[in-house]
N, C-alpha and C positions, 0 to 999 in steps of 0.2 A: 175563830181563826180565819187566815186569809190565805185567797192562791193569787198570787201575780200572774198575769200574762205578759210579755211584752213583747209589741209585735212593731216596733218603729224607734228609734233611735229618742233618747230620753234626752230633756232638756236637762241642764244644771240641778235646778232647784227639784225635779222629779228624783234624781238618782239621789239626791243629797236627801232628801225626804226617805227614800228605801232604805236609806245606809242606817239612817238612825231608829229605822223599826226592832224592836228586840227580836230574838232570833228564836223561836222554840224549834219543834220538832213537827207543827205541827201549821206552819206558816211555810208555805213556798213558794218558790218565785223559778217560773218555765219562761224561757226567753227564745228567740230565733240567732242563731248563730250572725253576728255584725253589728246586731243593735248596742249591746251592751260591753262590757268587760268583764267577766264571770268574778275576777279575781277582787272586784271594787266591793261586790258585794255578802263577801263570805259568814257574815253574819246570818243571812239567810239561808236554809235549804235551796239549793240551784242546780237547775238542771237546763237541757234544752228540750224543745220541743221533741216528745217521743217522735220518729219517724214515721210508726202506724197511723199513729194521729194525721199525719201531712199525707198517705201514701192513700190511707181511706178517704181523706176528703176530695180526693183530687180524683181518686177515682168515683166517687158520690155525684163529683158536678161533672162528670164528663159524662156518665149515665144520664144524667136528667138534661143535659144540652141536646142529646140524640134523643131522648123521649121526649123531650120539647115541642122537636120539630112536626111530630106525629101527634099532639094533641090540636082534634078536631073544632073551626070554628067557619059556623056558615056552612059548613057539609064538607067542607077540605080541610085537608091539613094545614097547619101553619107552612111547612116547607111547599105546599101546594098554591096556599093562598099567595105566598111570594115570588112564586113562580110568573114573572110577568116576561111574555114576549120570549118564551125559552131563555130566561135569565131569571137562576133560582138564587133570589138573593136572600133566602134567611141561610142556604149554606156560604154563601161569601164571607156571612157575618161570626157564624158560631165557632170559629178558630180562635177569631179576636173576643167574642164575649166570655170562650172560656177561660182565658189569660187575665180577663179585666175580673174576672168572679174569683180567679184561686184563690186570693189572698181573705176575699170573704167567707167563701166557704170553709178555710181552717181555721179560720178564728170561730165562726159557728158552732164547728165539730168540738174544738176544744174547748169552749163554753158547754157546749152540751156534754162533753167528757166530765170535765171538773166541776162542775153541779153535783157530780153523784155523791160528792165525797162531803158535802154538807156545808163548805167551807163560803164564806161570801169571794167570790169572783172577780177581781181589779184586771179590766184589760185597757194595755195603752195601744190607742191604733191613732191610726189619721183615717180609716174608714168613717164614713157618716155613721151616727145611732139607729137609726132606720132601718138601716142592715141586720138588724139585733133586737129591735123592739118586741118581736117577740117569744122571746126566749123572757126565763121565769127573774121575774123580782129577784134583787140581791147581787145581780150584775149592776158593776159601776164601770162604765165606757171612759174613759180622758184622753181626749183628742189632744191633736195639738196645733198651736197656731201657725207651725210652719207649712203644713198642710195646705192653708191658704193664701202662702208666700205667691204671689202671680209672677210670671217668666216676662222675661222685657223681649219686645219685639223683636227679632232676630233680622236687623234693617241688612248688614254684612251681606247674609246668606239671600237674601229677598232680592237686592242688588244684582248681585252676582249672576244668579237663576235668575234674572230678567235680562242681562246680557247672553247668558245661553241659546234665551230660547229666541231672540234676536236673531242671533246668530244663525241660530238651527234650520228657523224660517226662511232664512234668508237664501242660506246654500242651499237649501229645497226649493227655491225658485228659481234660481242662477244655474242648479245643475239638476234638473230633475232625474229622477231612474224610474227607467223605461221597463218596466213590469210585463208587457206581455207575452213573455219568454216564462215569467212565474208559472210554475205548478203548485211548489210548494212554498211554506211560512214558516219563518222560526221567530219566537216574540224574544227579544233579548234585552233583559230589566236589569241583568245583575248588577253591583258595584264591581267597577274594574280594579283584576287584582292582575300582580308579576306570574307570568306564566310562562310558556315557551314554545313557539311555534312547530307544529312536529316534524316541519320534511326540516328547518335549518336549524332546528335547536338557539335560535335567538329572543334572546328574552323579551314581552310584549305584556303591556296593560289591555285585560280585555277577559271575555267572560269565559272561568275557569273551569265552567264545568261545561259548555261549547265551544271550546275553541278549538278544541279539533276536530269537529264537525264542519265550524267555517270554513279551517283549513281546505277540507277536503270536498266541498259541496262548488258549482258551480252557479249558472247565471238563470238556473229554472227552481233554485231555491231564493228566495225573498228573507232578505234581512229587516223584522221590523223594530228599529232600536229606541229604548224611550229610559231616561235615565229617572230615578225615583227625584221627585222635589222634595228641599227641605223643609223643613217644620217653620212655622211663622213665626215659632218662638222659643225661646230657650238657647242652650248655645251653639247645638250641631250649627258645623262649617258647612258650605257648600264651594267647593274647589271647580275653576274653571281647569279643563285640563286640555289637553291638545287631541286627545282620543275620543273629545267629542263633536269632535268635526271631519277628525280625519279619514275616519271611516276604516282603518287599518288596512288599506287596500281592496278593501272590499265597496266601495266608497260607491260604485254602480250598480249594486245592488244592492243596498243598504236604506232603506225610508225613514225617516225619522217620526214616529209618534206623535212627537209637539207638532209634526206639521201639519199633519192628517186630524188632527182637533185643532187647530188652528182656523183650518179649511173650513171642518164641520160646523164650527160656529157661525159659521157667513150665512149658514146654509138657513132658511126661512121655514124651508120645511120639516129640516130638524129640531128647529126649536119649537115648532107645536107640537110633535111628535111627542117630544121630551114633556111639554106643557100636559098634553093625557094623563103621560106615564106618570109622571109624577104626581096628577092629584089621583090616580087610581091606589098610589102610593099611600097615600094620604087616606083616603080609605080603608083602608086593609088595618095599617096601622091603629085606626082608631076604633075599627072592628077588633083588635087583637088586644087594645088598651081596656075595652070596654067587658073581657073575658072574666070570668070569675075562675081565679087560680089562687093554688096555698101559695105559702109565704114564698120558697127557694123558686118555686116555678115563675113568680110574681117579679124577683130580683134577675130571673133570666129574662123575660118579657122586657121591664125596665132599660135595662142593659141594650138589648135591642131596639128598643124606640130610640137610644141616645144614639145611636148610630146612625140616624136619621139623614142624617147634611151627607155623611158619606154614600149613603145607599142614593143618593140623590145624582153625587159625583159620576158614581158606576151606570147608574143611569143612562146618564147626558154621556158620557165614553163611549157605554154599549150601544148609543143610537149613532154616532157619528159613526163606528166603525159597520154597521149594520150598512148606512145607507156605503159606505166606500168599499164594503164589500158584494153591493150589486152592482157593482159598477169594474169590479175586479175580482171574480172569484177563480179561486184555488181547488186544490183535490185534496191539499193536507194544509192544518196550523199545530205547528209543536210548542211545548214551551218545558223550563223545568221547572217550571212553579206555577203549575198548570191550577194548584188549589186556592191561588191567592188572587183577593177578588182583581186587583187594578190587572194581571193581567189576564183573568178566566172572563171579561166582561169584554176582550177583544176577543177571544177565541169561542167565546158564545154567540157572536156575532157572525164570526164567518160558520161556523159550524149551521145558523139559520140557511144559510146561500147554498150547503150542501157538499161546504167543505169537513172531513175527517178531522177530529179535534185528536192529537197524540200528546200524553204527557210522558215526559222524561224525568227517570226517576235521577235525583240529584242529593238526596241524605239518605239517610238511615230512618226505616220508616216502624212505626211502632203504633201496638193497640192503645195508645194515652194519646195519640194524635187525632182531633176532634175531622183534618183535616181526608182522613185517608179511613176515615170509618162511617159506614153506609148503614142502610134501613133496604128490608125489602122495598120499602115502598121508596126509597130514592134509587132501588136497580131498576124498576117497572118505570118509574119515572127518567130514566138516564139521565141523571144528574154527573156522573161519571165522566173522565173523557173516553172516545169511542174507545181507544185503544192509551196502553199505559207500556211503556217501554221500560223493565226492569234489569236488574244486575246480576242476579242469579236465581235459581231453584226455589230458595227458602223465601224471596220475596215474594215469586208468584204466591207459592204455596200461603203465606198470608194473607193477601189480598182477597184471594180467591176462595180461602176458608174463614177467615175473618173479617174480612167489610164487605163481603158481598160482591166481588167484582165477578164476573163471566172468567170461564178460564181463556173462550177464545180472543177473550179481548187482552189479556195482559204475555208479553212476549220478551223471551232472557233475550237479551243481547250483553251484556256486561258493561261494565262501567268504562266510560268513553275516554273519561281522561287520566285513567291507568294507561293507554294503549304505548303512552311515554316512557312509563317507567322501565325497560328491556335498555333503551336508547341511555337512560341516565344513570343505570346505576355504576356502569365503570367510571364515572367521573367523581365518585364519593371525595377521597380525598381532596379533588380541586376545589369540592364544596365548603370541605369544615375548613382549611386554610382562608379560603374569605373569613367564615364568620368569627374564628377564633385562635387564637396561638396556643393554647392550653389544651391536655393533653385529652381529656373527656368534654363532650357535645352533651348537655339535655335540655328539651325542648320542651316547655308547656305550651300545648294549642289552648287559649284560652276558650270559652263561647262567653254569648251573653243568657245566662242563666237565668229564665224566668222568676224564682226564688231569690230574692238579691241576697236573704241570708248565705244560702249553700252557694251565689257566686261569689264571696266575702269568703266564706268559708275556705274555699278553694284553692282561691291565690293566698291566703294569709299559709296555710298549711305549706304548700309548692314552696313560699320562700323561706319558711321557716326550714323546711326538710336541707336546703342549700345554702341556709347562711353559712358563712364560713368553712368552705368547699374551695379550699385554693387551688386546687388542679383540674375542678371541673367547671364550666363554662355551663351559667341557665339563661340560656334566654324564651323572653314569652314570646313567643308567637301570636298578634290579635286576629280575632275571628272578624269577616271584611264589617258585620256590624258593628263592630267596637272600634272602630279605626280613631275615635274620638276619645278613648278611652286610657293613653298613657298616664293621664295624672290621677285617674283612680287605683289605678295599680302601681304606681309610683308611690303609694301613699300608703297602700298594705304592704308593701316591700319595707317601706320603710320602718313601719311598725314590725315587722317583723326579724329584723335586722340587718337588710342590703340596703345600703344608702342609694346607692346608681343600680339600679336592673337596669339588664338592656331589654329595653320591649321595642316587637318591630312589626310593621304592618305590612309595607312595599316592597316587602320578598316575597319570592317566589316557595307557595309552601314544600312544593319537591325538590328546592333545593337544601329548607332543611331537613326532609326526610333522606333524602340522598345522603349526609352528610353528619348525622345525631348519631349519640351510639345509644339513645335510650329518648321516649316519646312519653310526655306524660298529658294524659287530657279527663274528662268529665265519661261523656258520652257523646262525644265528635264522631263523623264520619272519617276525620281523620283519623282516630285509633284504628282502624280498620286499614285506610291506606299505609300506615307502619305497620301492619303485618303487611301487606303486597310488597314490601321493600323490605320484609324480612328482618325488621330491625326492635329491639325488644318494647314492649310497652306496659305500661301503667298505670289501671283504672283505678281515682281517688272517687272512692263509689262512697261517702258516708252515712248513707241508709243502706247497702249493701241490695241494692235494686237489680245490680247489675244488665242496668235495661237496655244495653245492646248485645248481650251474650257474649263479651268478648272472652271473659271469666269463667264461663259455664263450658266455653269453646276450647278452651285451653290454650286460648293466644294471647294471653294477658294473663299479671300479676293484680291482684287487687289493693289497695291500701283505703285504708277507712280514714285514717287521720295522718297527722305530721310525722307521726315518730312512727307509724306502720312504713308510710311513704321513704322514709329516711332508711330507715333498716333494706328495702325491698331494692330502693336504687344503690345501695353501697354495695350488694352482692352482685345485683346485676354490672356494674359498672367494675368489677372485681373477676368478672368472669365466671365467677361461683353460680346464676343461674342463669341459662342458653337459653331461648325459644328452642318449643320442640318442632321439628322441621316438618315431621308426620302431620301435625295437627295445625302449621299454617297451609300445606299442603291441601286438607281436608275443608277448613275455612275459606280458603280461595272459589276450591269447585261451589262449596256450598251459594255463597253469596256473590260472588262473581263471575261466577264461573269458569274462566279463563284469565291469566295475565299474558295474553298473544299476541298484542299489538291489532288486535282484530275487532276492536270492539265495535268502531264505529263503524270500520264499514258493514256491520251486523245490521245498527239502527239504521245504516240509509239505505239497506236491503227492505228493513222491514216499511220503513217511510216508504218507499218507493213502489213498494206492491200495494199499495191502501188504492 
């Protein structure tokens, strides 16, 4: 007898092949939610992949990426021997290698699950065979050729971001900003989203989770702004926009990134610099290749030497800002994405010169984040930044009993750009009149869901629960990474039965918090700000993980699938189930600590004493 696996979207003649296997009791077919159509193939036993299966593997390779780093070569650690110039870059890398490994690691587990049961083993992946080779005889792998469809040069976006950075350099010559009034740095990466200034309440493109920090900061804090480039290939856009020049008024204190590697490049002494580090680089790596590891250890090593050209990029970054940061140092550099390498590899830099590295916490932070989980041996190492500015109580208390942080390094201020929410919420009405004439608002915050199954899964459920809903109004809300994303979700709509969704990106997310009578998301940071706005919500958790407590907290509804979700929003939209007002109350103090409009000036108390 046979078990299917399917872990990738089936060609024609694959599914048409499964249809006509005869059906016993003792043949089945486990699939991932998006690939398939359950209903095509009912001849066979079908099921989806159990969730234990997905929740163990993930937690299996998230363990062995932290033990990774702690196996010994040459007399250091791996996270040691990477260690070059106070720039640890096997942790810049192990976020990304855990993301590039999940998909292998479940299909692993699940080979080694369904072996037990005696059955020969068919998995469809686009993973290589190598991944699997050794696991026992009787597994049959079929790849597929779209796997090595290659992406066409993305000239558009390549264009585009070379008139930018023109540009960029250009007004960095024409108007420099006079820095020696700097104390402090803020590194500002994000994508620009609609937001709202806080003393005039007028709507602005710009970083959503600082901007009212900008707001309120003057001419001894340093704006250092660097917009992410796009990819050389595939089809993301790359938009010129007016907000990258203009500086938002803030335009004299504001440096632009591209300039400052711009500069570094001229530089002669940087480039031998870089010329060292990087064959020291080259060393290490071929000392770490040359390791005798089992197989899963072997696949994390791998995964890391492909990272090669990037670890090279952070490099050549972290020496330009090295040398422009002796030549300009600071007391403090902040950032909210303090763990992600392009911008931890400037703030490593100035932190050499003796600048306070401070990270601002900016999501919801969790023990399955490879990012914000430490080893004794990376606190001894302070791999950390010196200090971490968090939202409430339960996140210190995390940090500080779970990844290893110091308790005096991590400090509640609350979450900065709630400080609005008091100022917006009498204007609700004015809000849902924009977005719609029907008498009920519901809002799916989308994310971009590492599992593209459970992201598939998601929106096909959300529009399924609201087709044919005449008096209430869904719109999806994109997360700023999906901005590229309408015609994906235009297409599970469809399938689902809304021919037009309205999906919207260039709104301001608190106006439609402001303005919904009901919030439906994953495990956003925005569930969390629909409770700060008091307004009801609902977690589509289909493993029932509920891995940001909003459920355990009692500030959220759960629904597992389409017809849970459907049932939970008709009552609440009916009035039949309230938020209880005690226990958003209680969720406030815990995680945020305050909704007082006080937040930020908290964080620039606490910037301010480093």
């Amino acid at each position: 007898m046979e078990t299917y696996l399917i872990f990738r979207q089936l060609t024609t003649d694959e599914a048409e092949s499964l249809k006509s296997i005869s059906g016993t009791e003792k043949n089945h077919l486990f699939y991932l939610p998006g690939t398939i159509n359950s209903a095509d193939f009912n001849n066979l036993n079908i099921s989806t992949i159990p969730s234990d299966i997905i929740k163990n593997s993930e937690q299996s390779l998230l363990q062995k990426v932290l033990a990774f780093g702690e196996i010994t070569v040459s007399q250091k650690t791996i996270g040691e021997l990477f260690n070059q110039a106070g720039m640890p870059l096997w942790h810049y890398q192990r976020f990304r290698i855990f993301f590039n490994l999940k998909e292998v690691f479940l299909i692993r587990r699940a080979i080694q699950f369904y072996l037990t049961t005696g059955n020969k083993i068919i998995v469809f992946t686009n993973q290589p065979a190598e991944f699997f080779n050794d696991l026992a005889e009787g597994v049959e792998l079929i790849s597929s050729d779209q796997s090595k469809v290659k992406k066409n040069v993305n000239f558009r976006s390549i264009i585009n971001y070379s008139i930018f950075l023109v540009v960029r350099i250009v007004i960095s010559m024409l108007l420099p900003v006079n820095i020696k009034r700097a104390k402090h740095a803020i590194v500002d990466r994000s994508i620009k989203q609609y937001c709202r200034h806080f003393h005039t309440l007028k709507p602005k493109l710009d970083n959503y989770n600082l901007s009212t920090l900008f707001d309120m900061t003057g001419n001894d804090f340093l704006i250092i702004s660097e917009v992410e480039p796009p990819k050389l290939k595939g089809n993301e856009s790359f938009k010129l926009l007016k907000e990258h020049f203009t500086g938002l008024g803030r335009r004299k204190r504001t440096i632009y990134s591209e300039y400052i590697l711009f500069k570094g490049t001229l530089s002669l002494r940087n480039y031998k610099q870089y010329l060292i580090r990087k064959k020291e680089l080259k060393k290490n790596l071929s000392l770490l290749n040359n390791k005798e590891l089992d197989k899963e250890n072997k696949l994390i090593c791998n995964a890391f030497i492909k990272l090669e050209s990037s670890g090279m990029f952070y490099i050549y970054k972290n020496q330009v800002y090295e040398s422009y940061f002796t030549r300009n140092r600071l007391l403090t550099i902040s950032a909210i994405d303090e763990n992600s390498p392009a911008t931890r590899c400037i703030l490593d830099a100035a932190r050499k010169h003796g600048a306070r590295t401070i990270g601002i916490q900016h999501g919801n932070i969790g023990t399955s984040q490879p990012a914000y989980l430490y080893t004794d041996t990376d606190r001894k190492n302070q791999i950390m930044a010196d200090i971490t500015l968090v939202w409430g109580d339960y996140w210190k208390k995390l940090l500080t009993e779970k990844s290893n942080f110091a308790k005096e390094s991590v400090i509640v201020t609350g979450q900065m750009r709630t400080d609005i929410i008091p100022k917006l919420l009498h204007q609700s009405s004015v809000f849902k009149t924009k977005f719609t004439s029907k008498r009920k608002l519901v809002v799916f915050a989308s994310q971009p869901i590492p599992d593209k199954s459970l992201r598939w899964q998601a929106a096909f459920d959300v529009f399924k629960a609201f087709a044919n809903q005449a008096d209430t109004a869904l719109i999806v809300k994109l997360h700023p990474a999906e901005r590229e994303a309408v015609a994906y979700y235009t297409e599970i709509a469809k399938e689902a039965g809304i021919p037009n969704p309205e999906i919207l990106f260039n709104v301001d997310l608190y106006e439609f918090l402001s303005a919904c009578d009901l919030l439906i998301t994953c495990y956003s940071t925005v569930g969390g700000e629909a409770v700060y706005f008091g307004k009801p919500l609902i977690i589509l958790d289909h493993h029932k993980t509920d891995l940001l407590g909003y459920y355990t907290e009692g500030v959220a509804w759960q629904a597992t699938d389409s017809e849970s979700l459907k049932f939970l929003s008709e009552k609440i939209l009916l009035g039949e189930l309230i938020p209880d007002q005690s226990k958003r109350n209680n969720f406030i103090s815990k995680y945020v600590f305050s909704i007082d409009g006080q937040a930020t000036q908290r964080c620039l108390e606490a910037i301010n004493s480093q």
